[in-house]
C-alpha positions as CSV (number, residue, x, y, z in Angstrom):
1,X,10.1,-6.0,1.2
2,X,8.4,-4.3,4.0
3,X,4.5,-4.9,5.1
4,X,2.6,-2.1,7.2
5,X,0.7,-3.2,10.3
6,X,-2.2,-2.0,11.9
7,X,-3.2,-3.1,15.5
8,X,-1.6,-6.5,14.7
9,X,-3.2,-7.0,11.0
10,X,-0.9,-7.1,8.0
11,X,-2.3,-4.4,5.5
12,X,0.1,-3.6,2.5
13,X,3.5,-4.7,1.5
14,X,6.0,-2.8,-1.0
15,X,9.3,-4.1,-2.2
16,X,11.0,-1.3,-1.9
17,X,13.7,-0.3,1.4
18,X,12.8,0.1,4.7
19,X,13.1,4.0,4.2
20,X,11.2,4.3,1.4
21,X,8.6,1.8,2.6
22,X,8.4,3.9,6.1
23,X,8.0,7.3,4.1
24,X,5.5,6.2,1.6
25,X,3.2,4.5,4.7
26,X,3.5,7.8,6.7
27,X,3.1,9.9,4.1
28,X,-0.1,12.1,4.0
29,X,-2.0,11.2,1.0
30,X,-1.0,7.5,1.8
31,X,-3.0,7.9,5.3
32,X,-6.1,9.7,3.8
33,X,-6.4,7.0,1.4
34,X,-6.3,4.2,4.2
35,X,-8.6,6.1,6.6
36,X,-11.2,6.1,3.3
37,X,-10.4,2.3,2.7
38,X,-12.5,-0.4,4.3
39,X,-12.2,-3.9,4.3
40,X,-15.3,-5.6,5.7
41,X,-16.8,-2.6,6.2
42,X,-14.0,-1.3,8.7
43,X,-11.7,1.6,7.6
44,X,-8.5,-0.1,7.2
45,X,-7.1,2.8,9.8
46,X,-8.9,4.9,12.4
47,X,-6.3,7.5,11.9
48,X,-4.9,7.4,15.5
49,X,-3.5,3.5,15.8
50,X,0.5,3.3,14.8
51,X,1.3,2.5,11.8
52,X,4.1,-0.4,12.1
53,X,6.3,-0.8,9.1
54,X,8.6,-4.4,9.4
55,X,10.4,-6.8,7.2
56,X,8.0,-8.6,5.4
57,X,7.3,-12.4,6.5
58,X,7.5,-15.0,3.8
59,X,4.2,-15.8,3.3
60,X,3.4,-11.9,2.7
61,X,6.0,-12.3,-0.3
62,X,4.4,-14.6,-1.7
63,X,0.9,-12.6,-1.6
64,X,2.7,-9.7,-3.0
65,X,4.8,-12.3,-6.0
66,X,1.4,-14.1,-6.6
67,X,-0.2,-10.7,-7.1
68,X,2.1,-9.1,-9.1
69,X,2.2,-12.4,-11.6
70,X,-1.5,-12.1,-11.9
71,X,-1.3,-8.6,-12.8
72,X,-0.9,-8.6,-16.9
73,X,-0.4,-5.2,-17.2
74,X,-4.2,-4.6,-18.3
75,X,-6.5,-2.5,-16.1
76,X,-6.9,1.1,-15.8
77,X,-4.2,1.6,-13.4
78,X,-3.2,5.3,-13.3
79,X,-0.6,6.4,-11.1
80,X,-1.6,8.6,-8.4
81,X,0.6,12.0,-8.4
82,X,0.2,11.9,-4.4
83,X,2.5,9.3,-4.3
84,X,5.0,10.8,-6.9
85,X,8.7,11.4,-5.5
86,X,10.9,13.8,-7.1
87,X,13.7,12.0,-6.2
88,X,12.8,8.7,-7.8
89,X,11.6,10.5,-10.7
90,X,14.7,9.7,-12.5
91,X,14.3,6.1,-13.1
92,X,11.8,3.6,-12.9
93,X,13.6,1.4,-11.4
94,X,13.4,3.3,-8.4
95,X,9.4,2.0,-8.7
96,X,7.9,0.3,-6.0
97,X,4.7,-1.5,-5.6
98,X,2.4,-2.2,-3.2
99,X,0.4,-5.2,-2.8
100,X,-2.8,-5.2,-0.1
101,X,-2.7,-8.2,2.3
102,X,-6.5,-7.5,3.1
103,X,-9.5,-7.6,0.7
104,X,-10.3,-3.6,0.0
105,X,-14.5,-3.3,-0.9
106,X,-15.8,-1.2,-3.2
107,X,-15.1,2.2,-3.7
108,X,-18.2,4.2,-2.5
109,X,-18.7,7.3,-4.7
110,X,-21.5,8.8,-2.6
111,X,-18.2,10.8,-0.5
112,X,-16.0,11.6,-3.8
């Protein structure tokens, strides 16, 4: 599992490899989304910082495991096509998930 870092502040983590992890954090749709995300009020990424992507510490596993066990399958989850690669298309065990470390608010609407 891999967590992405921002100026020192553990964000998301995915259980995926570090490859995959580093080219779903970079990836453009991933950024727009976290530039539009706030947490506190804050953007969870001014768009300029780095975006570090690291082995996961053990208490962020257990965030992400707690999370995931919570999670009965019930929700309107829908995937986001943004984040659809052809090449793990094939199986889903190719899936990966990712888990925010830091409480997201609301979604405002007024900019959708």
């Amino acid at each position: 599992m891999f967590t992405l870092e921002i100026e020192g502040t553990a964000v998301a983590v995915i259980n995926s490899d570090e490859a995959s992890a580093k080219d779903l954090f970079t990836c453009d749709g991933f950024k727009e989304d976290i530039q539009s995300m706030t947490s506190g009020g804050k953007p969870l990424w001014d768009g300029k910082a780095p975006l570090l992507v690291r082995p996961a510490k053990e208490d962020e596993i257990e965030v992400f495991e707690d999370a995931l066990a919570e999670d009965d399958g019930e929700g309107e989850f829908v995937d986001d096509p943004r984040y659809t690669d052809a090449e793990t298309e094939e199986g889903d065990e190719d899936e990966a998930d990712i888990v925010f470390l830091v409480d997201i608010d609301e979604e405002d609407t007024a900019h959708a």
